[in-house]
C-alpha positions in Angstrom: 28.5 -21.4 -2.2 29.2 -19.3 0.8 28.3 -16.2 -1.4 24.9 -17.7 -2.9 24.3 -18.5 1.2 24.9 -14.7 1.8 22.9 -13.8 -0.8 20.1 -15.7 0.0 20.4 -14.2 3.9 20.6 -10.6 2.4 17.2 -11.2 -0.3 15.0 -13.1 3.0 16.6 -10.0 5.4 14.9 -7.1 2.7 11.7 -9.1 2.1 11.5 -8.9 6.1 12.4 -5.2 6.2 8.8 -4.0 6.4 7.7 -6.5 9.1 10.6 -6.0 11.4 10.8 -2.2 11.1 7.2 -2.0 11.7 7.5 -3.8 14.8 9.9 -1.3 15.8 8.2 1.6 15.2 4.3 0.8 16.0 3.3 1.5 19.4 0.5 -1.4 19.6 1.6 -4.8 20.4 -1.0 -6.8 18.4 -2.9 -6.0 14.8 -6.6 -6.1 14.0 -7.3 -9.6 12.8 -7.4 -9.9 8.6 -10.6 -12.1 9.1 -12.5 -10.0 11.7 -12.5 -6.6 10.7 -13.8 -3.9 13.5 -13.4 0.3 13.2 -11.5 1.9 15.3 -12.5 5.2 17.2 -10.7 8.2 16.2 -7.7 9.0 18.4 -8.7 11.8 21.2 -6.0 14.4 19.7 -4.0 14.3 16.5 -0.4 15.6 16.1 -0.2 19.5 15.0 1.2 17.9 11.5 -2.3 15.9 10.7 -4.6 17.3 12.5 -7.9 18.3 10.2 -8.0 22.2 9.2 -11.6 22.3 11.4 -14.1 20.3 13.3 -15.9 20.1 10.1 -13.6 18.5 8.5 -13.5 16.1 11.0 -16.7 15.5 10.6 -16.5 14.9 6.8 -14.0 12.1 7.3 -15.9 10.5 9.4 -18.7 10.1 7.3 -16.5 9.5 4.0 -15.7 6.2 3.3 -13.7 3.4 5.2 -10.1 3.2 4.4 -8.5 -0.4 4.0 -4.7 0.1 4.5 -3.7 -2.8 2.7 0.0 -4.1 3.3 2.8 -5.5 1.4 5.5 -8.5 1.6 6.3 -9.7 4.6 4.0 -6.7 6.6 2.6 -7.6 9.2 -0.5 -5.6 9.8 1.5 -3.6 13.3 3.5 -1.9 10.8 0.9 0.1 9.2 -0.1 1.7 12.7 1.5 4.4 12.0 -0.2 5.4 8.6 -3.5 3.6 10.4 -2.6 6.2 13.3 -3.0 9.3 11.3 -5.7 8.5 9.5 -8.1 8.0 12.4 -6.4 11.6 13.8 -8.1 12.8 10.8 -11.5 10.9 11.5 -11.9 7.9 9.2 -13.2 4.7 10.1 -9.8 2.6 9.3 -8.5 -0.8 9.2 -5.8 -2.9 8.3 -5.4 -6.0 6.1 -2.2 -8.1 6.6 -2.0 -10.3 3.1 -2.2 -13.7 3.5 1.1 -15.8 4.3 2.0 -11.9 4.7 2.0 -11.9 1.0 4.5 -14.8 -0.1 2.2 -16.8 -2.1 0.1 -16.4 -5.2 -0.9 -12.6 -5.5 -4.7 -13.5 -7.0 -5.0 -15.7 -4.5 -4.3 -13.2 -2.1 -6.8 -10.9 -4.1 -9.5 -13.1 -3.7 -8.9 -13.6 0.2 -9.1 -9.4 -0.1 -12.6 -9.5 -1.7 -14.1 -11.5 1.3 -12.5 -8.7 3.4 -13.8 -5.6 1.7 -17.0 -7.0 1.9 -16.6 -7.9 5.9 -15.6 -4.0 6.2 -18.8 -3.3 3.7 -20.9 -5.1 6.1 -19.6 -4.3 9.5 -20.0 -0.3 8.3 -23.0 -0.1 6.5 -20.8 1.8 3.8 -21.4 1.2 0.4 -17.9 1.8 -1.0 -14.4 2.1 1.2 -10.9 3.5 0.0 -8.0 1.6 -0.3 -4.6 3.0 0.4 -1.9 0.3 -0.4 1.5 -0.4 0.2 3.9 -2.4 -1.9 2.4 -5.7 -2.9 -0.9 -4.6 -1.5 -1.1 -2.7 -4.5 -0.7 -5.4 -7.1 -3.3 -7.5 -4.7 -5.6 -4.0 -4.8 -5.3 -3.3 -8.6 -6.1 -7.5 -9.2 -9.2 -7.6 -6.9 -10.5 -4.0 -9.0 -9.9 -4.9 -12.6 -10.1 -9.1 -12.2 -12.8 -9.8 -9.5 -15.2 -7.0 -9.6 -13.9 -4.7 -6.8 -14.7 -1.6 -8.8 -18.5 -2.0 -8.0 -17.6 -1.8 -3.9 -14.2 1.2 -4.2 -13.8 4.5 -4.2 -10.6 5.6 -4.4 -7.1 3.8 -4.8 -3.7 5.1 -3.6 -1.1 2.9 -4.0 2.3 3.2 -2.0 5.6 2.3 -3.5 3.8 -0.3 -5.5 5.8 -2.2 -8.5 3.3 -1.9 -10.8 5.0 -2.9 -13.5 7.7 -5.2 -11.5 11.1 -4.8 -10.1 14.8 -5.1 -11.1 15.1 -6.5 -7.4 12.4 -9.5 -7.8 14.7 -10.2 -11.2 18.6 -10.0 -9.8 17.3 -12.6 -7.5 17.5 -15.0 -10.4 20.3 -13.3 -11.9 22.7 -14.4 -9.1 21.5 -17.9 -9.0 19.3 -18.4 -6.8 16.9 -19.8 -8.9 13.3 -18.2 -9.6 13.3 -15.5 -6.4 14.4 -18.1 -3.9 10.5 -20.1 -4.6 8.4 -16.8 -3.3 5.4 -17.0 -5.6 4.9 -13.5 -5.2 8.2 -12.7 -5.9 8.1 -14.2 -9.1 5.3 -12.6 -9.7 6.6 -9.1 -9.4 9.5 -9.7 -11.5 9.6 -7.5 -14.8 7.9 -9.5 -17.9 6.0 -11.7 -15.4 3.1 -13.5 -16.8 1.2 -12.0 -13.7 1.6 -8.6 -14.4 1.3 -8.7 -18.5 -2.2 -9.9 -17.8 -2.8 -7.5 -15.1 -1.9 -4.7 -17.1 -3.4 -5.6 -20.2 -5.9 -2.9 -21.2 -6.6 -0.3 -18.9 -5.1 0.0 -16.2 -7.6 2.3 -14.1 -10.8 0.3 -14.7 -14.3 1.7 -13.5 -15.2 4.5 -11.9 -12.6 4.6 -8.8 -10.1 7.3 -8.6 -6.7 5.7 -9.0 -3.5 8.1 -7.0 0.1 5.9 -7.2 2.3 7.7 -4.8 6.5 6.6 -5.6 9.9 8.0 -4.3 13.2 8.2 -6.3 14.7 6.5 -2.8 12.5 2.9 -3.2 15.2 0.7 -2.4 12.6 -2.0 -3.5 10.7 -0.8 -6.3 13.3 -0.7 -9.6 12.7 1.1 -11.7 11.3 4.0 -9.5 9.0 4.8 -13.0 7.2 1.5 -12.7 5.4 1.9 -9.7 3.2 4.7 -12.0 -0.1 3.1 -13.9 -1.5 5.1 -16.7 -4.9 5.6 -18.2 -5.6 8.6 -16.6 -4.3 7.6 -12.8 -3.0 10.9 -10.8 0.8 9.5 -10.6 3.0 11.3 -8.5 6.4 11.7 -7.1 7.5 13.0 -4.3 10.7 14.2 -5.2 8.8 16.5 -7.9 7.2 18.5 -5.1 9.7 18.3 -2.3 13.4 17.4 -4.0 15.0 17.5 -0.5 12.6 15.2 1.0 14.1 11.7 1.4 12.1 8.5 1.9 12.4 5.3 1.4 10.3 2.2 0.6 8.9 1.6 4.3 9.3 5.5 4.7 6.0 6.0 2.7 4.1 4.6 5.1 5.8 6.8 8.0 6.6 9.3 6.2 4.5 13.0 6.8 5.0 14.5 3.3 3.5 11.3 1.8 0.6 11.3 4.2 -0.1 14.1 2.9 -0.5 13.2 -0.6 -2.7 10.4 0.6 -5.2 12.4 2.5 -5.2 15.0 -0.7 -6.3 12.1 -2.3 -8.6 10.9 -0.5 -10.6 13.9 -0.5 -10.4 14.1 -4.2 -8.0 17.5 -3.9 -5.2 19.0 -5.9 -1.6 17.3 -5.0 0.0 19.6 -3.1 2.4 17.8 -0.7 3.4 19.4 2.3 7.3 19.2 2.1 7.8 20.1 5.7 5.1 17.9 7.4 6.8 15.3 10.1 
């Protein structure tokens, strides 16, 4: 019993990773709310590391499309700052989506609580389409909203951060100790390899539409198990890090800190070649 109780602590303690080391690291005490989505200005000056090649590019970012960072499990939107951060260094109009019940519940649920957003953003912009860079469970919530509600129509591009696309040994071994099915997180269960969830969500094609689908995954994903399963195919520009920069280490939460995987994710968003900078901080 004590060793089912420890278990239990140590499964709660990693779904609450993202939330708490966010809190640690963001500089800004409270998060855009999910329901009342506002741009934020570009920041004044951008680290050396970021920073767009020329005022011109500047400019082009601001006029390309909003970005939705969309979180994962347990995220509280404060933990994205930092990704959120850079992005407006490089001039685009960004926000931040905490998932509902920061993502414990049902995943299409969550989707369709994501539609009403996208279209809030939509609205408050005047844009016609926004981006979506995802983390983790954001993914899954991403990918349902664009092949199962109609989100292809109103996206541009998706990039998808340490996503388990195809599930995760560690939604599984929850079960496997005996803890029942992942402790009673929906999502969880959802995420687990063979889940009914993700059969029908990756039934057919996985990169429906027009939108430009980039999946961004490091052999270091203490989360995503597998490492190979947070790839999607159908013609999706899949990459890992490790295959650019093998000496570059970074972990689940690290992809949203991390500078090598920023810039993969502002390659991407421009529609460029991937060429990660190995050295960026």
């Amino acid at each position: 019993m004590l060793l089912r109780k420890t278990v239990l602590v140590v499964s709660l303690a990693t779904a609450a990773l993202l939330a708490s080391a966010g809190a640690a690291t963001a500089a800004t005490p409270t998060a855009p709310a999910a329901t009342a989505p506002a741009a934020t200005a570009p920041a004044a000056t951008a680290p050396a590391s970021t920073a767009p090649a020329s005022t011109a590019a500047f400019a082009a970012a601001a006029a390309a499309n909003p970005v939705i960072v969309v979180g994962g499990l347990s995220g509280v939107a404060v933990a994205y700052e930092p990704i959120a951060a850079r992005l407006r260094a490089d001039g685009y109009r960004t926000f931040i989506y905490q998932l509902p019940g920061l993502g414990l519940g049902d995943i299409p649920a969550s989707a369709r609580a994501f539609a009403g957003y996208v279209e809030q953003v939509r609205a408050s912009t005047g844009a016609a389409t926004v981006d979506l860079v995802a983390h983790s469970e954001g993914g899954l919530v991403s990918r349902y909203y664009l092949k199962s509600l109609g989100g292809t129509a109103s996206v541009g591009r998706y990039v998808s951060l340490g996503t388990p696309q195809y599930g995760t040994y560690v939604a599984n071994i929850v079960a496997f100790l005996g803890l029942g099915s992942c402790a009673g997180i929906v999502a969880c269960q959802q995420m687990t390899i063979g889940s009914a969830f993700l059969a029908d969500l990756n039934a057919g094609d996985d990169t429906p539409g027009s939108v430009r689908y980039t999946t961004v995954r490091t052999l270091q994903d203490e989360l995503v198990r597998p490492t190979g399963n947070a790839a999607v195919n159908d013609g999706a520009t899949n990459v890992l890090i490790q295959a650019y920069c093998p000496l570059r280490v970074v972990g689940h939460l690290g992809l949203v800190l991390d500078g090598t995987a920023y810039t993969i994710v502002r390659g991407a968003l421009t529609d460029g070649p991937v060429r990660p900078n190995c050295l960026a901080l």
